[in-house]
KEKE-3310 file (N, C-alpha, C; in steps of 0.2 Angstrom, whole numbers, plus 5000, padded with zeros to 4 digits):
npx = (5522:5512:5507:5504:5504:5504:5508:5513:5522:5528:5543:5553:5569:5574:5587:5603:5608:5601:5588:5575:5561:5544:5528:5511:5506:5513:5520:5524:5536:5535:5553:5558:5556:5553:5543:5551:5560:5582:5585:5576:5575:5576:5585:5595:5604:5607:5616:5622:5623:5632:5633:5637:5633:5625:5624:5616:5603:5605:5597:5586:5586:5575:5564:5563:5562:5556:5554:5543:5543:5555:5561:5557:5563:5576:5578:5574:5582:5596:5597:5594:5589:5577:5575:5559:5562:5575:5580:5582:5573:5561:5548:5538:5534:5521:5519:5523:5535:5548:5560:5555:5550:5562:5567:5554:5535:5528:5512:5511:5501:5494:5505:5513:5528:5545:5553:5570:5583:5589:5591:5604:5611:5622:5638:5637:5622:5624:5636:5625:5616:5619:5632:5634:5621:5624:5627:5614:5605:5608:5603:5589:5585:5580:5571:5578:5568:5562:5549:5537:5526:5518:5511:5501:5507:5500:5499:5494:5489:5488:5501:5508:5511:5511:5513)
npy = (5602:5590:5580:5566:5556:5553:5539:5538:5531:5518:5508:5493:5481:5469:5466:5472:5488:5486:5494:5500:5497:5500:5499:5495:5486:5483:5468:5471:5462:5457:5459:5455:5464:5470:5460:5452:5460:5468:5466:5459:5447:5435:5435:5445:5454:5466:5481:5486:5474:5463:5451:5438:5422:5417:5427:5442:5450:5466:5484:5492:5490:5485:5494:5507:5525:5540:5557:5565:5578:5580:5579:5585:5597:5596:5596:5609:5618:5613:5609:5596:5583:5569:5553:5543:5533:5532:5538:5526:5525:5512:5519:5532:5545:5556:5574:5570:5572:5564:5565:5564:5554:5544:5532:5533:5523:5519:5520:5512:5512:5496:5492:5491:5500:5503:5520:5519:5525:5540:5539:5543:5549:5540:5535:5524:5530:5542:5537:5530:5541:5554:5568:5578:5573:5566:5579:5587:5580:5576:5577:5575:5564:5553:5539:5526:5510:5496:5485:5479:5474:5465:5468:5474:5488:5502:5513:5531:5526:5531:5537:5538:5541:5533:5535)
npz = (5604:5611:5624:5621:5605:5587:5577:5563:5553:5549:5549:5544:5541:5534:5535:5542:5534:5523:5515:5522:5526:5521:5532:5534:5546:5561:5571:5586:5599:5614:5623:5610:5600:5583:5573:5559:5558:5558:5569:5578:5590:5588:5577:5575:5567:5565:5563:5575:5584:5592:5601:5611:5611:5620:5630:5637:5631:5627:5631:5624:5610:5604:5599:5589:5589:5578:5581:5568:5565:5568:5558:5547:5552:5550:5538:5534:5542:5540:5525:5524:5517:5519:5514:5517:5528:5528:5539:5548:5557:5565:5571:5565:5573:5576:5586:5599:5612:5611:5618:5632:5634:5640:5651:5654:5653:5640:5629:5612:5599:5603:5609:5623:5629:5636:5636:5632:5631:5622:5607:5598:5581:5573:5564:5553:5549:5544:5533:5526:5522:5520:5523:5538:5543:5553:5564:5563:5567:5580:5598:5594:5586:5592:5600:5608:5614:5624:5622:5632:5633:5621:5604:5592:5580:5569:5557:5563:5577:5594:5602:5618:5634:5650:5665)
capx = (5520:5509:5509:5502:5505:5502:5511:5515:5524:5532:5547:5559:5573:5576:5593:5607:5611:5595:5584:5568:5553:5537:5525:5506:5506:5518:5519:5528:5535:5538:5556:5560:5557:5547:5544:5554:5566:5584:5584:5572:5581:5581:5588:5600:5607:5607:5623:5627:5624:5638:5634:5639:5626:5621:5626:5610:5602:5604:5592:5584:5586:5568:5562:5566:5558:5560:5550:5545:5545:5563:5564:5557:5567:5583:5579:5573:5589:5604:5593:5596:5580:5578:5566:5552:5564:5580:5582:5584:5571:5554:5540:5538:5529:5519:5515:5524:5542:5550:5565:5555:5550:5567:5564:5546:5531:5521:5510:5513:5494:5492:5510:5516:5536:5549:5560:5576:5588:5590:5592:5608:5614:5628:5642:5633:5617:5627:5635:5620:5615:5623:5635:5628:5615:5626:5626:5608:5600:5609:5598:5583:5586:5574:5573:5578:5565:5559:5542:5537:5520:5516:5504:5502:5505:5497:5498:5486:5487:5491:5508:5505:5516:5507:5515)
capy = (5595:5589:5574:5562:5557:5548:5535:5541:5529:5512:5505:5488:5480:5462:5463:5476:5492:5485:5499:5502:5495:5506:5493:5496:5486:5479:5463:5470:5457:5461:5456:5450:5467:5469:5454:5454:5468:5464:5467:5456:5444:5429:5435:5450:5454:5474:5483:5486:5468:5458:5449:5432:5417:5414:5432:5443:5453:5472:5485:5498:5485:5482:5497:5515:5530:5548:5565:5568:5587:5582:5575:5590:5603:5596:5598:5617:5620:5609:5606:5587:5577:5562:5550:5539:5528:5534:5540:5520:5522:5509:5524:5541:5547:5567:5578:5567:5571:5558:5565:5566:5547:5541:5530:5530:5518:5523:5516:5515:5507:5490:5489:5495:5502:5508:5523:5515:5531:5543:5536:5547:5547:5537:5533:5521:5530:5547:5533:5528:5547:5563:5573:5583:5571:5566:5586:5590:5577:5577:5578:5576:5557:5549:5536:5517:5507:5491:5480:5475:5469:5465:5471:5478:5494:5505:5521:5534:5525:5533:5537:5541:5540:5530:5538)
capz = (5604:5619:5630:5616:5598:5585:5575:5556:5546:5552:5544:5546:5538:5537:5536:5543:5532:5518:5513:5527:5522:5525:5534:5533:5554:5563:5576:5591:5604:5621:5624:5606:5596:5579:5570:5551:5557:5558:5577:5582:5595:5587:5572:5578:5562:5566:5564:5582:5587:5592:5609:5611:5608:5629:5632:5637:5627:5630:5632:5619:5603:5602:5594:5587:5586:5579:5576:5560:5568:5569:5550:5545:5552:5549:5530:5535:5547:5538:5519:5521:5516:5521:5510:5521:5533:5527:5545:5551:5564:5565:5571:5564:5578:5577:5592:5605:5614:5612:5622:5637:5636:5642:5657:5656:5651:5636:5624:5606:5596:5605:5613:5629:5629:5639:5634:5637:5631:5615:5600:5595:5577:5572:5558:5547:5546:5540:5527:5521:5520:5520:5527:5540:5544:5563:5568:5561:5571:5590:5604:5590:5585:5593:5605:5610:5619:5625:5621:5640:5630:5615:5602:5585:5577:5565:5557:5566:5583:5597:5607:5626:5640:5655:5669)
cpx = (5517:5513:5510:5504:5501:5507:5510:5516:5527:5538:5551:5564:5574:5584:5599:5610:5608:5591:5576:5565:5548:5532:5516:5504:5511:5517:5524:5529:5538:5546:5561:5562:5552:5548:5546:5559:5572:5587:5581:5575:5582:5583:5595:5605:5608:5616:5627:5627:5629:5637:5634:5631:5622:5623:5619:5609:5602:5597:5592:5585:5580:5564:5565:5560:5559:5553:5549:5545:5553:5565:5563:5561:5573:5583:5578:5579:5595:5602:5595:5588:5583:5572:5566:5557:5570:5584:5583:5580:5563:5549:5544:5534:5527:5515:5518:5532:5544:5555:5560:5551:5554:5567:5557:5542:5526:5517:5510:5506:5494:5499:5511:5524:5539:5555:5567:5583:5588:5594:5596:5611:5618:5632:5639:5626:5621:5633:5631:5618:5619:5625:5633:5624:5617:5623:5619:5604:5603:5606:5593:5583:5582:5574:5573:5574:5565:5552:5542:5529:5517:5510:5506:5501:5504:5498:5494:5485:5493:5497:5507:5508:5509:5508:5517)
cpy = (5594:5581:5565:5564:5554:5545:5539:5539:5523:5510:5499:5487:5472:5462:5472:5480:5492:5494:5497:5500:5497:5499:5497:5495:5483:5475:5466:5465:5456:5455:5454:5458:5468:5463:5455:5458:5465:5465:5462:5452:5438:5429:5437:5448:5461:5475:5486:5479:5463:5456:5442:5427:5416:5421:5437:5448:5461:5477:5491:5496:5484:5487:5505:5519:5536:5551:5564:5576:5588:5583:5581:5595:5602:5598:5606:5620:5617:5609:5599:5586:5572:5555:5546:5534:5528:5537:5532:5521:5519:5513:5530:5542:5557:5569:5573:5570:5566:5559:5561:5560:5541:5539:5528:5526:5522:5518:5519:5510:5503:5489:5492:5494:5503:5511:5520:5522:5535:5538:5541:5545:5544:5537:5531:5523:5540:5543:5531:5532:5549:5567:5577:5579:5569:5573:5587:5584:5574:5579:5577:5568:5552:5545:5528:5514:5501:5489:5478:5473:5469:5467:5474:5484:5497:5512:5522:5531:5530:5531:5541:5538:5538:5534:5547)
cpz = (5611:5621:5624:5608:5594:5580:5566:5552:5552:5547:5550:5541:5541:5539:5538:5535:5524:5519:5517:5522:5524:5527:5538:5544:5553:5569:5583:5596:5608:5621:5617:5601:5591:5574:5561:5553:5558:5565:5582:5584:5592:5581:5573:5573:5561:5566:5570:5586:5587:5599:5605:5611:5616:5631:5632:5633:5630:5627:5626:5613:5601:5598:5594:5585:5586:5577:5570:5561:5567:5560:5547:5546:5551:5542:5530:5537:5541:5528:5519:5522:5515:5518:5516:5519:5533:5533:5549:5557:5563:5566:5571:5568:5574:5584:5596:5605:5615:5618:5630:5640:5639:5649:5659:5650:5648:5630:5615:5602:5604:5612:5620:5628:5635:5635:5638:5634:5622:5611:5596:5587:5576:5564:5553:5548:5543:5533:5524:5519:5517:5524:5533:5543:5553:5566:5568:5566:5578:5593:5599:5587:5585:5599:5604:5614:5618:5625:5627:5638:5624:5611:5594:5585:5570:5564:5560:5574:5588:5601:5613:5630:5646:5663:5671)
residu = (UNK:UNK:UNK:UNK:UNK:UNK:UNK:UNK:UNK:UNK:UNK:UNK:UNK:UNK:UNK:UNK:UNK:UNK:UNK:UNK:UNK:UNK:UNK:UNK:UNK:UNK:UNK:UNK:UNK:UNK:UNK:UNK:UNK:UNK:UNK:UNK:UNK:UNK:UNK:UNK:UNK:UNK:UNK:UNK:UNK:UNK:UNK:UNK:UNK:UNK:UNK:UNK:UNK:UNK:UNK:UNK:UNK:UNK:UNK:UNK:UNK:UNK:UNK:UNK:UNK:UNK:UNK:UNK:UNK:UNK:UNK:UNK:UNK:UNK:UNK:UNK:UNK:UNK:UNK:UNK:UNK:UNK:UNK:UNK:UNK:UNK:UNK:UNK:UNK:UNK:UNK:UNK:UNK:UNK:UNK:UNK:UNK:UNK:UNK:UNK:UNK:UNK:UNK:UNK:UNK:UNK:UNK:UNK:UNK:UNK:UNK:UNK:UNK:UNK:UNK:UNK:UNK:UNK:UNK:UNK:UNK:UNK:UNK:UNK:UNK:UNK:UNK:UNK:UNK:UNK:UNK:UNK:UNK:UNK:UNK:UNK:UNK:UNK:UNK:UNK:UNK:UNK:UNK:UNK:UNK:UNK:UNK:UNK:UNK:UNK:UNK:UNK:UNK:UNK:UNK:UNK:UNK:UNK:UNK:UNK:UNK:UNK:UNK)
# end
């Protein structure tokens, strides 16, 4: 994988633990998330949100993104296949580390991010899956970031770390 990527598939969900929905673009909005997901801040209907109504919003909510490098070899390594979004994250990125995004400023199409920490498995996306899917995808998950400006994206646009 080099420095750069490119965007691959977009997915949202209006609502916590719904079936991803592939999305041709998407409105990213600095601070807010992507717009119809069920993340985005003024809805905050995601399965780890629980802050209070005046309580600030924490970081790395706003968007997700994993390998499809990853998606593939966990079905090559572990045979768990994953159908398109089935993994819970917004961009399938190709050809970028995600890992190596954590802390820094990169552009995903139109938006500019910040990696704000791995995106490790959990519980309820091994309940919505399959067995196996926590172990086979550790350290390979993807990442949690921030929208620090807004902008649209699309398949086929680039992913490039600025820094």
């Amino acid at each position: 994988m080099t420095g750069s990527g490119t965007v691959e598939r977009i997915f949202i969900t209006p609502e916590a633990k719904a079936e991803m929905e592939e999305q041709t673009s998407v409105e990213s909005v600095a601070g807010k998330g992507l717009r119809g997901d069920c993340y985005f801040s003024e809805i905050e209907t995601g399965t780890f949100v629980e802050w209070e109504p005046n309580e600030e919003r924490h970081d790395g909510y706003e968007l997700t993104l994993i390998e499809q490098e990853a998606v593939t070899a966990i079905e090559r390594e572990a045979g768990i296949e994953l159908a398109p979004g089935e993994h819970r994250r917004n961009i399938e990125t190709r050809d970028v580390a995600l890992n190596h995004l954590v802390g820094q400023r990169f552009r995903v199409g139109d938006a500019i991010c910040r990696g704000d920490r791995l995106c490790e498995p959990c519980n309820n996306l091994q309940r919505l899956t399959q067995d196996g899917v926590l172990q086979a995808l550790t350290n390979r998950g993807g990442l949690r970031a921030d929208i620090l400006e807004s902008g649209i994206i699309r398949p086929d646009d680039k992913v490039e770390p600025l820094e």
